[in-house]
PLY file of the C-alpha trace (Angstrom):
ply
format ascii 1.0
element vertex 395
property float x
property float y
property float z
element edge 394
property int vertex1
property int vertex2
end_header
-12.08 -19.14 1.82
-9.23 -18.08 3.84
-6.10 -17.98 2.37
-2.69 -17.44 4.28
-0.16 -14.63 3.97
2.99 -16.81 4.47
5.64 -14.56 3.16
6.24 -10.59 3.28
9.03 -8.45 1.96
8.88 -4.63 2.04
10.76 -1.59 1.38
9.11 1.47 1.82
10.12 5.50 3.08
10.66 3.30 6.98
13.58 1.29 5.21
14.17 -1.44 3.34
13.22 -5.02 4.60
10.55 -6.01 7.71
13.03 -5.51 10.66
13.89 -1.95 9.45
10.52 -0.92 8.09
8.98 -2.37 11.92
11.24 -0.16 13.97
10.45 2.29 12.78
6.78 1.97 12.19
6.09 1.25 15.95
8.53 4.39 16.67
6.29 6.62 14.93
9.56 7.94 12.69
9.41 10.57 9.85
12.99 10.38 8.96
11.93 9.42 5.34
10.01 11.70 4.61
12.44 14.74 2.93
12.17 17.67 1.06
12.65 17.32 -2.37
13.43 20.06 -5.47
12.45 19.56 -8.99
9.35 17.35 -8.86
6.93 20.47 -8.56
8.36 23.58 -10.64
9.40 26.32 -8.18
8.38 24.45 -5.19
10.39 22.01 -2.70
7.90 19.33 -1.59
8.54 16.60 1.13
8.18 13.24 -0.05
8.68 9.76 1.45
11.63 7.96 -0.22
13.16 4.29 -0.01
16.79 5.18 1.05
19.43 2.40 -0.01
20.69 0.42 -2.83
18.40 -1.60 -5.14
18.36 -4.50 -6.45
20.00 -4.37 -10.50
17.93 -5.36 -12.47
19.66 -8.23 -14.46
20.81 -7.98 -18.01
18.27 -10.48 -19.64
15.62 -8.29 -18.27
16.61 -5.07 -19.07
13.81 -3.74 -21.19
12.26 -4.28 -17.55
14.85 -1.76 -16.08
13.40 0.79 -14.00
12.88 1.98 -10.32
9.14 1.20 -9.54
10.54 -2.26 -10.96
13.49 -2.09 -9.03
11.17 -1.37 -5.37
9.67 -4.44 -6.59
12.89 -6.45 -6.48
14.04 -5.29 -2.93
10.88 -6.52 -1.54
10.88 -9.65 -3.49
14.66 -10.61 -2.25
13.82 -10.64 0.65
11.33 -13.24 0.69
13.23 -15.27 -2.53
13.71 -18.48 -0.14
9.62 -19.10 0.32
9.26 -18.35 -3.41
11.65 -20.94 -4.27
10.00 -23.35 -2.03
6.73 -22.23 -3.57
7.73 -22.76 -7.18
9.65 -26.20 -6.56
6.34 -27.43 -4.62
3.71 -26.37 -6.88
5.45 -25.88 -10.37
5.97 -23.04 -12.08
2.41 -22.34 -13.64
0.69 -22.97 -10.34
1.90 -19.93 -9.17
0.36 -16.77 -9.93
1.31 -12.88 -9.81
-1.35 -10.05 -8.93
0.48 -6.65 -8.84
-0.72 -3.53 -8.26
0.67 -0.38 -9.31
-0.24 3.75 -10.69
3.01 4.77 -11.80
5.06 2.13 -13.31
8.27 3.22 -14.95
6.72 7.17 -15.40
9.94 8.29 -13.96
12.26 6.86 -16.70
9.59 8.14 -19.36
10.14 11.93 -18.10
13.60 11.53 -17.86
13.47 10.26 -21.66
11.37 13.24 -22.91
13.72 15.67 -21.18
16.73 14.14 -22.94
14.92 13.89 -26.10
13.88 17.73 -25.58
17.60 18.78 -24.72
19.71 16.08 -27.29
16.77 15.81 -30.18
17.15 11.72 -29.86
15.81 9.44 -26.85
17.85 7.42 -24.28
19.42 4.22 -25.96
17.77 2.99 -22.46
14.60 3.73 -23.07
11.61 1.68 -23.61
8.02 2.61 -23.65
6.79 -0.61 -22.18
8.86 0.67 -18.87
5.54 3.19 -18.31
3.04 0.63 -19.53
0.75 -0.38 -16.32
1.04 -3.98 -17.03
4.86 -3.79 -17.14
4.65 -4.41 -12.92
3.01 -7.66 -13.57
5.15 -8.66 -15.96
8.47 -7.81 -14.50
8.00 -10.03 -12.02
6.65 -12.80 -13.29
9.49 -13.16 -15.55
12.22 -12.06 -13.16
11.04 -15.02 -11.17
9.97 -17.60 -13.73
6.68 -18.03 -12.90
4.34 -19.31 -15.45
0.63 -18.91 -13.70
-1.73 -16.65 -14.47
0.06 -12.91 -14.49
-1.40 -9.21 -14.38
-1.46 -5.52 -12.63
-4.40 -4.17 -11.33
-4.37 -0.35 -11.58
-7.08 1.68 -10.11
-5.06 4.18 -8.33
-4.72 4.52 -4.55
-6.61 1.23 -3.85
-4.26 -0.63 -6.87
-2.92 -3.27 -4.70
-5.63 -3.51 -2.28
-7.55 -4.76 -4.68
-4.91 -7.43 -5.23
-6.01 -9.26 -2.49
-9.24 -10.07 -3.29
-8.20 -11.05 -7.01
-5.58 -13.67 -5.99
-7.67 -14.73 -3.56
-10.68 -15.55 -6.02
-7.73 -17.34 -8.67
-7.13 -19.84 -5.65
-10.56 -20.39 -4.62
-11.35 -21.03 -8.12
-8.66 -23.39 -8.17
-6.33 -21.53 -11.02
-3.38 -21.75 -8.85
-1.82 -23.33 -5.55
0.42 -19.82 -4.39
0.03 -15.84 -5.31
2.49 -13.20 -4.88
0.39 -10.09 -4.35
1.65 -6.86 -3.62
2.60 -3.59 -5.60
5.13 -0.83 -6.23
4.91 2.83 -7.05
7.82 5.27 -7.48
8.17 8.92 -7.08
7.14 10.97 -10.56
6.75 14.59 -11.74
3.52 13.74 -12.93
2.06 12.40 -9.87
3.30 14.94 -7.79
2.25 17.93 -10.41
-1.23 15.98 -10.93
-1.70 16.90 -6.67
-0.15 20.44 -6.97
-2.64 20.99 -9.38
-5.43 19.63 -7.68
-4.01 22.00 -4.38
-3.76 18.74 -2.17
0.08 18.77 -1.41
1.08 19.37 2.19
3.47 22.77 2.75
5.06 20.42 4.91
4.45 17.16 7.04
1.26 15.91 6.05
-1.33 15.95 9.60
-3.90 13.68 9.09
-7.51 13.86 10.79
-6.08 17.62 12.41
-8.18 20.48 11.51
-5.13 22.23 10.54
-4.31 19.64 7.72
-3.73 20.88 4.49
-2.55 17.89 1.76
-0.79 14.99 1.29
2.56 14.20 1.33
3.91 11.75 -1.93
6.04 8.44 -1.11
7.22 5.82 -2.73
7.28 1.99 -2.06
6.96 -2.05 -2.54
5.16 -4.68 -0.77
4.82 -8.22 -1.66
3.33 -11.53 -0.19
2.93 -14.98 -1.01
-0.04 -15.94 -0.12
-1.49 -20.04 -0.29
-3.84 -22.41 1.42
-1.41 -23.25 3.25
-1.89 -22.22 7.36
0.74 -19.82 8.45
0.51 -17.31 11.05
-1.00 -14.47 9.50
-4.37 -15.01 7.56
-6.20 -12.97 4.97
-9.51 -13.34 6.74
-11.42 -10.98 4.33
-11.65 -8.07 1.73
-14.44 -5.74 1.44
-14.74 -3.75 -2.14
-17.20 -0.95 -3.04
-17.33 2.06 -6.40
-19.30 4.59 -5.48
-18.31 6.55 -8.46
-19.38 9.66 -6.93
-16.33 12.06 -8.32
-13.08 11.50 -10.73
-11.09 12.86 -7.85
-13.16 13.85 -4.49
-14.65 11.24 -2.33
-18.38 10.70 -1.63
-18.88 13.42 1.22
-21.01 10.63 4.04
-18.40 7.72 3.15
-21.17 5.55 2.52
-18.89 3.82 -0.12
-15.99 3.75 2.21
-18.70 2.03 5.00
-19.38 -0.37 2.42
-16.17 -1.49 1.53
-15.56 -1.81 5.39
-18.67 -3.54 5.81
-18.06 -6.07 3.52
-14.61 -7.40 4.32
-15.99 -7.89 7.95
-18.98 -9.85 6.04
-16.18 -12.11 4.38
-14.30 -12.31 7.15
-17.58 -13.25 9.61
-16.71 -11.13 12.12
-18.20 -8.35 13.61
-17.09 -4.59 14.07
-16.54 -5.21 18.01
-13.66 -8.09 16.75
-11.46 -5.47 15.11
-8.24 -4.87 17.28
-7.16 -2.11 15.14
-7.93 -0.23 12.28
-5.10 1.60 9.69
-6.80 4.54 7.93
-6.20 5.51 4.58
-5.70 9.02 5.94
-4.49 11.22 3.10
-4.45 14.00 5.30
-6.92 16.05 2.60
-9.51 17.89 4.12
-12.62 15.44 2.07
-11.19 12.26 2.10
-10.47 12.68 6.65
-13.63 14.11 6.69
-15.31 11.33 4.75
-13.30 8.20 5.83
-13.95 9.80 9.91
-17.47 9.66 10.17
-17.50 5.60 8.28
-15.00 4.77 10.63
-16.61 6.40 13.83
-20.67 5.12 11.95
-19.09 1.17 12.39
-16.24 0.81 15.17
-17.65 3.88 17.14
-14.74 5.72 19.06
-13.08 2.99 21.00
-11.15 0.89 18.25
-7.28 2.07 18.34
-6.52 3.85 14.78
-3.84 5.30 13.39
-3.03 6.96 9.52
0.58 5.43 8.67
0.96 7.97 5.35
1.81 10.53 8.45
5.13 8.20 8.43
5.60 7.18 4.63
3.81 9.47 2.60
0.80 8.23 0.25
2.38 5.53 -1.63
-0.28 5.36 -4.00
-0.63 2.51 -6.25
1.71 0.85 -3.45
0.11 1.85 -0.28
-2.99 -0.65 0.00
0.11 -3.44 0.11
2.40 -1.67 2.24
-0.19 -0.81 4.71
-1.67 -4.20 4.46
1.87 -4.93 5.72
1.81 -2.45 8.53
-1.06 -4.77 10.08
1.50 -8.17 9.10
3.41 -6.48 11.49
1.90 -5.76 13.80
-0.08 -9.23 14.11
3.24 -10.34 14.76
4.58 -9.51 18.33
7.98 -10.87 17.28
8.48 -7.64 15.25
5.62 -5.26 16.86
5.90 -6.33 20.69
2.78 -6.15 20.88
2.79 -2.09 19.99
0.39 -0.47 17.39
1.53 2.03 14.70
0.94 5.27 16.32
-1.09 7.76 14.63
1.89 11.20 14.57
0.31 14.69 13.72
-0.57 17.67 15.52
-3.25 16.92 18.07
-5.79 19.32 16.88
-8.77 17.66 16.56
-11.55 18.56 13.54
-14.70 19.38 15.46
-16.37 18.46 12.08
-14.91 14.38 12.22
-16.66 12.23 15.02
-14.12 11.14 17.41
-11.24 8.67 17.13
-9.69 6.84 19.04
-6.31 7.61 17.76
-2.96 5.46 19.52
0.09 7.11 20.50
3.37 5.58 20.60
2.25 3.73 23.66
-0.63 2.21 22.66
-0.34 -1.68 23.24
-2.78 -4.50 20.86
-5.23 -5.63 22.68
-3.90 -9.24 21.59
-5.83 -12.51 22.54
-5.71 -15.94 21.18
-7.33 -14.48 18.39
-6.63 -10.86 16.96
-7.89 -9.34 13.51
-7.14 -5.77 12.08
-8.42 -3.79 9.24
-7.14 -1.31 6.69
-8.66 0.86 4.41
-7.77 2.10 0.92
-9.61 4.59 -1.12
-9.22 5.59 -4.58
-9.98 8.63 -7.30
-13.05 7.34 -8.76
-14.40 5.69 -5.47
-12.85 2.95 -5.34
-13.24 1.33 -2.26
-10.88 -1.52 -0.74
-10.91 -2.38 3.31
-9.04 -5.45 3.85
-8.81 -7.50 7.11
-5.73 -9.85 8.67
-5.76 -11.86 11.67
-3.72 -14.10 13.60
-4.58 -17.41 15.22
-6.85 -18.66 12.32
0 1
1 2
2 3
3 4
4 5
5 6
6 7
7 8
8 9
9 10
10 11
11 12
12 13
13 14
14 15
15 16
16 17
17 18
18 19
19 20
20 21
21 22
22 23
23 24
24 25
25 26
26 27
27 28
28 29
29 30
30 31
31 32
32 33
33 34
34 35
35 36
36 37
37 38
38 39
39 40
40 41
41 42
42 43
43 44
44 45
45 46
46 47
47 48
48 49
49 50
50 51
51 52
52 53
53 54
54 55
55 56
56 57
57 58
58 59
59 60
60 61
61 62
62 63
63 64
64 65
65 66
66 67
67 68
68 69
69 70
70 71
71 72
72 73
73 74
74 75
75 76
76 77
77 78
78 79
79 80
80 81
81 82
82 83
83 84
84 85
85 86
86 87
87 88
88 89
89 90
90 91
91 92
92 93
93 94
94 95
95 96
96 97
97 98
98 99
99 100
100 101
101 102
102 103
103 104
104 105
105 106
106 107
107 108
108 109
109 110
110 111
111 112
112 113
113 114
114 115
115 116
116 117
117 118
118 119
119 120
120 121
121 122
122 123
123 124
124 125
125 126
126 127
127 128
128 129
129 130
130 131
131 132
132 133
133 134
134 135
135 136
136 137
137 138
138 139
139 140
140 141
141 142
142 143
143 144
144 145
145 146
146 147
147 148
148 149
149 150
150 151
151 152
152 153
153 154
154 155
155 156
156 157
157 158
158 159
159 160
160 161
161 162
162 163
163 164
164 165
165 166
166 167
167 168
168 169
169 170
170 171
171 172
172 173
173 174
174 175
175 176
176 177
177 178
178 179
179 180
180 181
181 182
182 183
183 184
184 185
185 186
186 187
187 188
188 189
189 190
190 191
191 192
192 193
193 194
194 195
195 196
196 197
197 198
198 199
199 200
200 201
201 202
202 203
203 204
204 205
205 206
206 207
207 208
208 209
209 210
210 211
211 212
212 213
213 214
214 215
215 216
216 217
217 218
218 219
219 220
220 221
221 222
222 223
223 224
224 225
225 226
226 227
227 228
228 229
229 230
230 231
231 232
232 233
233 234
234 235
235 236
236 237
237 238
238 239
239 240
240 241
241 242
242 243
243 244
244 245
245 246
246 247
247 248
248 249
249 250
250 251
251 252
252 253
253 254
254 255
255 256
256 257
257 258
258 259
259 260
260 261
261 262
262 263
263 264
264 265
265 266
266 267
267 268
268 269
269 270
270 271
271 272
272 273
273 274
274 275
275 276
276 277
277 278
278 279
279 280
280 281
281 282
282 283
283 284
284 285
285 286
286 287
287 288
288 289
289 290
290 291
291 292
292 293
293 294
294 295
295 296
296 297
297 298
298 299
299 300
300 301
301 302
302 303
303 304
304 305
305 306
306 307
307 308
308 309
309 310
310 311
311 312
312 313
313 314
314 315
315 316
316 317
317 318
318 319
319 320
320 321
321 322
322 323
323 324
324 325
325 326
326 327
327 328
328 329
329 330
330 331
331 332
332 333
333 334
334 335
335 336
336 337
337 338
338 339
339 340
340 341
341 342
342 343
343 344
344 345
345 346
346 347
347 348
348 349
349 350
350 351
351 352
352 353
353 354
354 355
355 356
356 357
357 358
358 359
359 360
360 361
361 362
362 363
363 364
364 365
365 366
366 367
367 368
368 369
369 370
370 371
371 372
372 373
373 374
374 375
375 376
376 377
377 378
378 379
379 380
380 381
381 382
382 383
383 384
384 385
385 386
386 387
387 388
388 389
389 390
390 391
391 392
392 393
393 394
């Protein structure tokens, strides 16, 4: 079944809201990714941040209060209008919410156990159901009234990847008319000193697919859709998911898991490799997971399909990153807000002898758009969890 993605709000290290965030995707800008004290203990680290005001989060729902929350609400504003139409033509519990997040409200829990280590008593503020996973789900669903089925998926890096292919299955099943899918993820100590510990942070700019990369750089972000059977524009043609369960933390070394995932949302979406106009590659910038995700890309598109890793612009948004890069392709499907450019893929220009050639675009590189255009992205995940999802346009 295809379903529609009629709706898309976004705020993410490129700015707050689809205008912003496409100017300066297609310009290939790093402005928001900064250097940042007191995540990592006696290290700055750059990070991607959302710059600009919030949305408050409103009184009734302040046990929600918190800023992965909070990334949530920016992108949500900005598409309120559709969900409004959404909820007054299908009712309330025809309307489900699949979120996906990794961090929910850790932030405010660290900031609580350092007051409660310097005062002896916690925050009146503070609730523990701001770090619980599900809080994502929840937070919106109530913030917006809906009264469908509601939940977070949380499976690290590929969290709200996998969204897609759950709200997808509630309205083939018939379970609900509409879906907002997306996720959020903020910037945490823990996350950041989970990486430092692994050794995967970047000195500085992350430089994905170089042979001079060295780590990833953290961000932080919200994407959300509404998605329906209703024909719009932009279409969720397909979703691919694999676990090859092959490490807690490193990839499997051929990316046959990665090839499956990829393999499978073509499958869904009945197309084959040749039909892919572009692919976005999860692209940590970590020596294994390039290395990996370069020879599946290079085994099924060969090196002629334009690719580019957007984290070199955002930072890895995590539990938030399979959304927000699903809305890179949005995007870019849309010449109205792309003009027709790709995302270009910034680092160094050192290639890795060791990763089959790409075909990596440059800040010139035009779509190769048709009356029919489909892109794919790819999300992987500690564990080995796979997600590749593909868009199109003119379905």
């Amino acid at each position: 079944m295809i379903a529609y993605l009629t709706a898309l709000g976004i705020a993410s290290p490129l700015g707050i809201g689809k205008e912003e965030v496409a100017r300066h995707l297609f310009a290939g800008s790093r402005a928001g990714l900064v250097r940042r004290h007191g995540f990592v203990p006696g290290r700055d680290v750059r990070v991607g941040v959302v710059r600009g005001a919030l949305p408050e989060m409103p009184p009734r729902l302040a046990h929600f209060d918190c800023r992965n929350n909070r990334l949530a609400l920016a992108a949500i504003e900005e598409i309120r209008p559709a969900i409004a139409d959404a909820l007054r033509r299908y009712g309330a519990e025809r309307v489900a919410v699949v979120m996906g997040t990794s961090t929910s409200g850790l932030a405010e829990g660290e900031a609580a156990l350092a007051a409660w280590r310097r005062d002896g008593a916690w925050p009146a503020s503070y609730r523990y159901s701001q770090q619980e996973l599900g809080n994502l789900g929840a937070c919106v669903a109530d913030y917006l009234g809906i009264c469908g089925p509601a939940y977070t998926i949380s499976t690290a890096c590929s969290s709200s990847a996998k969204v897609f292919a759950s709200a997808q299955r509630l309205l083939q099943l018939g379970l609900c008319d509409a879906a907002l899918v997306g996720g959020a993820d903020a910037l945490c100590g823990l996350t950041l000193n989970g990486f430092h510990a692994l050794e995967a942070i970047a000195a500085d700019y992350c430089n994905p697919f170089s042979r001079n990369r060295d780590g990833i750089n953290v961000g932080e972000g919200a994407a959300i859709f509404l998605m329906s059977r209703e024909p719009s524009p932009v279409a969720l043609l397909g979703v691919g998911e694999s676990s090859d369960a092959y490490h807690v933390s490193a990839p499997e070394p051929s990316g046959a898991g990665a090839l499956r995932a990829m393999r499978l949302a073509l499958a869904g979406a009945e197309l084959p490799p040749e039909a892919i106009d572009y692919v976005n590659l999860h692209g940590t910038a970590t020596p294994l997971n390039d290395a990996m995700e370069g020879k599946a890309v290079a085994a099924l598109f060969g090196e002629n399909t334009p690719c580019s890793a957007s984290k070199a612009l955002t930072g890895h948004m995590l539990g938030a990153a399979g959304a927000a890069e699903a809305a890179f392709l949005w995007l870019a499907l849309d010449p109205g807000f792309s003009g027709g450019a790709l995302p270009p893929h910034v680092w160094d220009g050192a290639a890795d002898p060791e990763i089959p050639a790409l075909n990596f675009t440059d800040a010139g590189t035009r779509a190769r758009f048709g009356e029919r255009s489909a892109m794919l992205s790819n999300s992987f995940a500690f564990g080995g969890s796979n997600v590749a999802v593909v868009l199109g346009r003119g379905w």
